[in-house]
N, CA, C and O atoms as a DFTB+ gen file, in Angstrom:
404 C
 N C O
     1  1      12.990     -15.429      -0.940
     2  2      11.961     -14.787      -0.140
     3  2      11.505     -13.539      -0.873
     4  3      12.307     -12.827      -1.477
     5  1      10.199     -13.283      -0.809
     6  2       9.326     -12.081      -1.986
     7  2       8.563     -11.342      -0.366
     8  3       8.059     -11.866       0.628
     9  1       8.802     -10.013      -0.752
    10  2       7.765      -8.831       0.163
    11  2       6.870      -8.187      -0.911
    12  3       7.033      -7.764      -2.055
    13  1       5.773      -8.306       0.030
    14  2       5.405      -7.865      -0.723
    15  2       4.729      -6.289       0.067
    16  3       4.703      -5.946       1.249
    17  1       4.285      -5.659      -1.083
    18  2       4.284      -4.120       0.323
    19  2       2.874      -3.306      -0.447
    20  3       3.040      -2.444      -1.309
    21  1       1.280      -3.818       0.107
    22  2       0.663      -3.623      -0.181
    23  2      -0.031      -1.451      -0.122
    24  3      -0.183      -1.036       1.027
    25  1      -0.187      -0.932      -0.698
    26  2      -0.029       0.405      -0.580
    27  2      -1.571       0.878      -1.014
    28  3      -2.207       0.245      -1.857
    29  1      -2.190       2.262      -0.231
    30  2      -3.415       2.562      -0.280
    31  2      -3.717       4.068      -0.089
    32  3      -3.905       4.426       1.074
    33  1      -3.782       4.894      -0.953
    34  2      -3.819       6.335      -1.052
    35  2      -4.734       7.159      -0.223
    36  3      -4.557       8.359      -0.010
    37  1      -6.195       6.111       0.452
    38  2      -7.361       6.552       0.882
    39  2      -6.857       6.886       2.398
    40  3      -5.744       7.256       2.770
    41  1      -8.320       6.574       3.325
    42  2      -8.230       6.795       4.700
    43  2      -7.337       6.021       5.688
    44  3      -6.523       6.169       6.599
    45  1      -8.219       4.783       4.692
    46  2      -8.190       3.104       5.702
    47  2      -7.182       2.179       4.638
    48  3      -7.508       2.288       3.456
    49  1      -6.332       1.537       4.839
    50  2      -5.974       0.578       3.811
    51  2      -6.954      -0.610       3.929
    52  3      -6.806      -1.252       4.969
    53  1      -7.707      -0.950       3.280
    54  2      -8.860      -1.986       3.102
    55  2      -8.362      -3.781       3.703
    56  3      -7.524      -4.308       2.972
    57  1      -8.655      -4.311       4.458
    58  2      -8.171      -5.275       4.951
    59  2      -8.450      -6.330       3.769
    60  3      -7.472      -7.054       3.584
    61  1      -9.325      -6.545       3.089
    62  2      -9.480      -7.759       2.500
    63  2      -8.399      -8.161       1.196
    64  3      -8.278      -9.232       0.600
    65  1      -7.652      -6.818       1.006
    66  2      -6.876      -7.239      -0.151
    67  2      -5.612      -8.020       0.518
    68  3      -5.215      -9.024      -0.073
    69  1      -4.902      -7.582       1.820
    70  2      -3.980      -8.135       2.211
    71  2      -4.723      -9.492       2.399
    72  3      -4.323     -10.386       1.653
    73  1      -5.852      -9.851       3.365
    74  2      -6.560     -11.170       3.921
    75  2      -6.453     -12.426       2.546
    76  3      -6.220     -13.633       2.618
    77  1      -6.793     -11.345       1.075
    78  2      -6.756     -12.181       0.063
    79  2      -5.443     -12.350      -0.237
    80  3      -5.385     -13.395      -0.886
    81  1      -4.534     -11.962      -0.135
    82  2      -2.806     -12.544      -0.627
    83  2      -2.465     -13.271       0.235
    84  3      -1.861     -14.273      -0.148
    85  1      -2.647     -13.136       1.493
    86  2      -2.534     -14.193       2.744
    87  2      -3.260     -15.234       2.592
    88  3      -2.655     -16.298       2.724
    89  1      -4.376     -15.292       2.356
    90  2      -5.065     -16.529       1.952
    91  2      -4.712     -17.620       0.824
    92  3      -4.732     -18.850       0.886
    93  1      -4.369     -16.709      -0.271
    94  2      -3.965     -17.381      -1.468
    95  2      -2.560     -18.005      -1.150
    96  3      -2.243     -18.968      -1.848
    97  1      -1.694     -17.594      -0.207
    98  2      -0.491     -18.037       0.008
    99  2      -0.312     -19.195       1.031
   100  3       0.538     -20.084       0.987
   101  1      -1.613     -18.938       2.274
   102  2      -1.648     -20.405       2.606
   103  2      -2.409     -21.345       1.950
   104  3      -2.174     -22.457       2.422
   105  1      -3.164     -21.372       1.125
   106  2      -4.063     -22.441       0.625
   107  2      -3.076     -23.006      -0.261
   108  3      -3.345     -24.015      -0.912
   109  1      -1.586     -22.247      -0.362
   110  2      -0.853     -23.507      -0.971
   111  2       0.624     -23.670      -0.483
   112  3       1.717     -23.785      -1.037
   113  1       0.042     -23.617       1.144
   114  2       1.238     -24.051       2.204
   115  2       2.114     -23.398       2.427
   116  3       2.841     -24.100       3.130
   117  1       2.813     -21.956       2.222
   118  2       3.361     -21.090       2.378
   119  2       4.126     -20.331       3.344
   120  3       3.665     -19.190       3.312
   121  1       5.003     -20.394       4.131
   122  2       5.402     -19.573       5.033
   123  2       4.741     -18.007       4.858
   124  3       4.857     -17.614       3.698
   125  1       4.342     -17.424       5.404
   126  2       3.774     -16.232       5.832
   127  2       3.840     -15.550       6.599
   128  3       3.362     -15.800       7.705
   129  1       4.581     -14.193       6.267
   130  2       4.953     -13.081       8.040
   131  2       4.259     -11.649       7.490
   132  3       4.515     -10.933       6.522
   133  1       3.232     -11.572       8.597
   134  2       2.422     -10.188       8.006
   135  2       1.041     -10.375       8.161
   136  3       0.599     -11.407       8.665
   137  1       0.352      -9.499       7.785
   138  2       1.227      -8.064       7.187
   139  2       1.430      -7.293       8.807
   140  3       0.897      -7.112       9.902
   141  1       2.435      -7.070       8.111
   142  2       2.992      -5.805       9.553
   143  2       2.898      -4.422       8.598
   144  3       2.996      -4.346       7.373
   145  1       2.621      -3.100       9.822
   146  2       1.985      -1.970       9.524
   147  2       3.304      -1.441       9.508
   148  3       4.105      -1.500      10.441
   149  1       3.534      -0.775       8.083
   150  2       4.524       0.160       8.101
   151  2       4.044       1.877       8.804
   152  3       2.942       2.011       9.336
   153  1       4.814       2.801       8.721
   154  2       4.231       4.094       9.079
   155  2       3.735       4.711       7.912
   156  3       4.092       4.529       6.748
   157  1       2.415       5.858       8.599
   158  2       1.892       6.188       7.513
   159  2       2.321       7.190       6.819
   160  3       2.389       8.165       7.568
   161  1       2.670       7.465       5.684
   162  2       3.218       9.096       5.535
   163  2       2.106       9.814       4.538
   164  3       1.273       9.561       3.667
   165  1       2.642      10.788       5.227
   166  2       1.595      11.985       4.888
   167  2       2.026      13.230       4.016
   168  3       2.651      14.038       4.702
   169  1       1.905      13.526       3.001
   170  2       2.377      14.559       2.266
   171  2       1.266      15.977       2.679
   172  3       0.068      16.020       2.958
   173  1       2.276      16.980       2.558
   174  2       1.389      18.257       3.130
   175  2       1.573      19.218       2.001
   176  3       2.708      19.291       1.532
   177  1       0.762      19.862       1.562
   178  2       0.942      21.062       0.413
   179  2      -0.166      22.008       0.993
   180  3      -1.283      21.774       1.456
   181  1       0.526      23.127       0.805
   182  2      -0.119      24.590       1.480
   183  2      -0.051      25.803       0.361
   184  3       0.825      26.296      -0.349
   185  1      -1.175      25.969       0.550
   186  2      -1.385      27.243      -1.580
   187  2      -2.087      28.274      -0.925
   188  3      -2.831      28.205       0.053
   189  1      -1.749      29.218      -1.590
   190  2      -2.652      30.618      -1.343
   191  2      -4.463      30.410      -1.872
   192  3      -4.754      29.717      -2.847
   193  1      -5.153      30.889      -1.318
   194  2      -6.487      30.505      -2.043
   195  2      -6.558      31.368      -2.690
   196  3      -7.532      30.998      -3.345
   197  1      -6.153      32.876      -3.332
   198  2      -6.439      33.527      -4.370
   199  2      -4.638      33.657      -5.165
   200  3      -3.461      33.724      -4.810
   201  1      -5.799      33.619      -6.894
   202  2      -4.512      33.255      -7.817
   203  2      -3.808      34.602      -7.829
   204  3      -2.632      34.617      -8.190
   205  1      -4.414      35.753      -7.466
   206  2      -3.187      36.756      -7.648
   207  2      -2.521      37.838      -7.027
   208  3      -1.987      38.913      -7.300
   209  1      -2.803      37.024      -5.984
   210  2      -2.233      37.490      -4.864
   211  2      -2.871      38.565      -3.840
   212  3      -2.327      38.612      -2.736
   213  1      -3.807      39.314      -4.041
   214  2      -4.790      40.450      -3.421
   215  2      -5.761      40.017      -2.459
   216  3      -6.340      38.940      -2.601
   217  1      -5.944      40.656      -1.647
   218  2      -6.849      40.230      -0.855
   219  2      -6.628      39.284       0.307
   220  3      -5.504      38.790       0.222
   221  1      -7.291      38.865       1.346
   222  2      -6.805      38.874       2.092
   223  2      -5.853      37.431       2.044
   224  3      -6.068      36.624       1.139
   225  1      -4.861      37.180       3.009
   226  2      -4.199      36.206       2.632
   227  2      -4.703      34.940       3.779
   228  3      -4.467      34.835       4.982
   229  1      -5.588      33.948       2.726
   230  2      -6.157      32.718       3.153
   231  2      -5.086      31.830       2.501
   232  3      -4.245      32.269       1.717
   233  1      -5.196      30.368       2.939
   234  2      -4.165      29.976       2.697
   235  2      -5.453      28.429       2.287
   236  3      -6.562      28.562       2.804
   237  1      -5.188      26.916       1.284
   238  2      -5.521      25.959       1.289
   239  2      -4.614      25.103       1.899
   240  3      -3.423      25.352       2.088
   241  1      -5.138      24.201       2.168
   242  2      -4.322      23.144       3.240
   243  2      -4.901      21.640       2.417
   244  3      -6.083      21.298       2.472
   245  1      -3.880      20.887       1.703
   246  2      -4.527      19.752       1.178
   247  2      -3.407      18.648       1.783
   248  3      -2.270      19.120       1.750
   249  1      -3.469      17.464       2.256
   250  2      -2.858      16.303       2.211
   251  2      -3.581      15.299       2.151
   252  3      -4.766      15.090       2.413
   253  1      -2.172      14.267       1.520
   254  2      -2.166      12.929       1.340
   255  2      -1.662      11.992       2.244
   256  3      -0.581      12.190       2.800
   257  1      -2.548      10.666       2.517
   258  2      -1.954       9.718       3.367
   259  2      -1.745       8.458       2.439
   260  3      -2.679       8.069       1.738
   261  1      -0.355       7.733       2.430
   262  2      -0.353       6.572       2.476
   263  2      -0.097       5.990       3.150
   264  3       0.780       6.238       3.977
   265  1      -0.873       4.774       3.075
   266  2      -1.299       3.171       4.038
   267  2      -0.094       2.796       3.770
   268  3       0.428       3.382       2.821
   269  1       0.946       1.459       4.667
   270  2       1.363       0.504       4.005
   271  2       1.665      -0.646       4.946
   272  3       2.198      -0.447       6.037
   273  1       1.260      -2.064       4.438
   274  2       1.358      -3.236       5.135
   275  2       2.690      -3.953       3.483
   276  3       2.940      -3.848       2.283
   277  1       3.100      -4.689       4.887
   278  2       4.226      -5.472       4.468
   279  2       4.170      -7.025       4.705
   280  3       4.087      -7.506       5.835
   281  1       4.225      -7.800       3.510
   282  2       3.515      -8.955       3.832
   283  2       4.928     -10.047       3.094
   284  3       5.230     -10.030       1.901
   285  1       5.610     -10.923       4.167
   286  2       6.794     -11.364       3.518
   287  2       6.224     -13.165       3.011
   288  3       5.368     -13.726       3.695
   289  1       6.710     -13.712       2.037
   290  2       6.655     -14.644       1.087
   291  2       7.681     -15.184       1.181
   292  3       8.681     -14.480       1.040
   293  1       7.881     -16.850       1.492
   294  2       9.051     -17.801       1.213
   295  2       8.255     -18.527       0.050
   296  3       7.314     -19.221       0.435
   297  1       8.426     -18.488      -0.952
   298  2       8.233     -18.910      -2.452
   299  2       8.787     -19.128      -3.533
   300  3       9.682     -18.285      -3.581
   301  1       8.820     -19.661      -4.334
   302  2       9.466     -19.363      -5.811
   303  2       8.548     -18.757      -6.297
   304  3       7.376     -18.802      -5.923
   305  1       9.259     -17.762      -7.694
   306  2       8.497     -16.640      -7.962
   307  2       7.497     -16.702      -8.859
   308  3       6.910     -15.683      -9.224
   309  1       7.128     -18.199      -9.416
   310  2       5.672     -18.718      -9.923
   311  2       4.713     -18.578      -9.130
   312  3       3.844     -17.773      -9.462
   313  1       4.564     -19.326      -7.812
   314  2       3.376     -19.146      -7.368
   315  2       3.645     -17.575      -6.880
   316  3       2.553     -17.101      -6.565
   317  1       4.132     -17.130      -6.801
   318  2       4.166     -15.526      -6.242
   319  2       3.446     -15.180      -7.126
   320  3       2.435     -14.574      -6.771
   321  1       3.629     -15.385      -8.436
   322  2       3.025     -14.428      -9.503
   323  2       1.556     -14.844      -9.788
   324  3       0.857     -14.301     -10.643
   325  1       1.156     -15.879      -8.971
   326  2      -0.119     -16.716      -8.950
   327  2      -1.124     -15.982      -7.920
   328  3      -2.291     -15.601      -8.007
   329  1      -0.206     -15.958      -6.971
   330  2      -0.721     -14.967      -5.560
   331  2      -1.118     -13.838      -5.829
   332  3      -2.201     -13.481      -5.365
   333  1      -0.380     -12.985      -6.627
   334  2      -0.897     -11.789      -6.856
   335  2      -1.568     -11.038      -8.051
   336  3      -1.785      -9.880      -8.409
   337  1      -1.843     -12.715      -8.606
   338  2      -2.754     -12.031      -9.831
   339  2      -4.319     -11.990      -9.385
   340  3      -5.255     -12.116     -10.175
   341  1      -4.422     -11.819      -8.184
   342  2      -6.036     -11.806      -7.750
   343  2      -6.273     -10.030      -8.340
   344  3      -5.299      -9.350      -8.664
   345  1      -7.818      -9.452      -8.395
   346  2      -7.922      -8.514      -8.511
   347  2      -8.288      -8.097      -7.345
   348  3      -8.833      -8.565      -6.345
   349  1      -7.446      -6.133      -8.050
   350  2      -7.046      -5.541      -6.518
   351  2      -8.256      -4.521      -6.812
   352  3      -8.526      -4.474      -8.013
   353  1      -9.020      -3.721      -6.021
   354  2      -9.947      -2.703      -6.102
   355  2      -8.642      -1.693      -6.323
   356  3      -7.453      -1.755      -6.010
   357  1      -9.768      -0.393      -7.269
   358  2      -8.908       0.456      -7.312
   359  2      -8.003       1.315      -6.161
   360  3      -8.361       1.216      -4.987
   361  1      -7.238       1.864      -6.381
   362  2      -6.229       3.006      -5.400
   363  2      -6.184       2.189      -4.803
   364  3      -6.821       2.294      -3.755
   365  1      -5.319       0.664      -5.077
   366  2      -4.401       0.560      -4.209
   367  2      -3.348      -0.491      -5.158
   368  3      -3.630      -1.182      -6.138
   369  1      -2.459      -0.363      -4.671
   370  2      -1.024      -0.944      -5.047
   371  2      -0.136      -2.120      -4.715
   372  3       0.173      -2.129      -3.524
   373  1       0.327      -3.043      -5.375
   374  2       1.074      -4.248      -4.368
   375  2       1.872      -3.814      -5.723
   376  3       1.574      -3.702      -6.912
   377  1       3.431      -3.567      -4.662
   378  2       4.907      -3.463      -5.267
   379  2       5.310      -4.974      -4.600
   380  3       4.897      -5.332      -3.497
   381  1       6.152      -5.761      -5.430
   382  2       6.642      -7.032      -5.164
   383  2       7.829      -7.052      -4.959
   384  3       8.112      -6.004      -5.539
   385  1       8.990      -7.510      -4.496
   386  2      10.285      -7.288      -4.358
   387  2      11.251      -8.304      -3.782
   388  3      10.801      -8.511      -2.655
   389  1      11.963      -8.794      -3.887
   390  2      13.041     -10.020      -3.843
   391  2      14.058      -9.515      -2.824
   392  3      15.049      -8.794      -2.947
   393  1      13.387     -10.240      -1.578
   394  2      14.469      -9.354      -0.301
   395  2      15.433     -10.662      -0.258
   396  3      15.091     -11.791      -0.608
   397  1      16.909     -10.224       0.323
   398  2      17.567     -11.108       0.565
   399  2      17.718     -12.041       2.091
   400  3      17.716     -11.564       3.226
   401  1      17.828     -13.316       1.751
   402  2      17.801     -14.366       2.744
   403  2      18.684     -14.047       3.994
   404  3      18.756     -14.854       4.921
């Protein structure tokens, strides 16, 4: 069994890339569980807005969100590697991984 754990740096994680690994996996009969929504995490970083320190103290506020859907595979790891050679639009990620039975 292969997970696969599709990942997306933006707002929205884009539906059609998961729709396309799901697709490609039933059009050749596939057990398929997913994608289920992992939680989103959010990185937070907080900076002074002036570099040297004077003046009044404003502060920047920047974060990051990542998306992540989890999409599980009963396969051998040929067609897996068939499945996921579709092209992915940029900023986003499919990590593959060999969960146990």
């Amino acid at each position: 069994m292969f997970s696969l754990i599709v990942l997306k740096f933006e707002f929205v994680l884009s539906p059609p890339v998961c729709a396309d690994l799901i697709r490609g996996a039933k059009e050749k009969s596939l057990k398929v569980k997913g994608p289920v929504r992992m939680p989103t995490k959010t990185l937070r970083i907080t900076t002074r807005k002036t570099p040297c320190g004077e003046g009044s103290k404003t502060w920047d506020r920047f974060q990051m969100r990542i998306h992540k859907r989890l999409i599980d595979l009963h396969s051998p790891s040929e067609i897996v590697k068939q499945i996921t050679s579709i092209s992915i639009e940029p900023g986003v990620e499919v990590e593959v991984t060999i969960a146990d039975a």
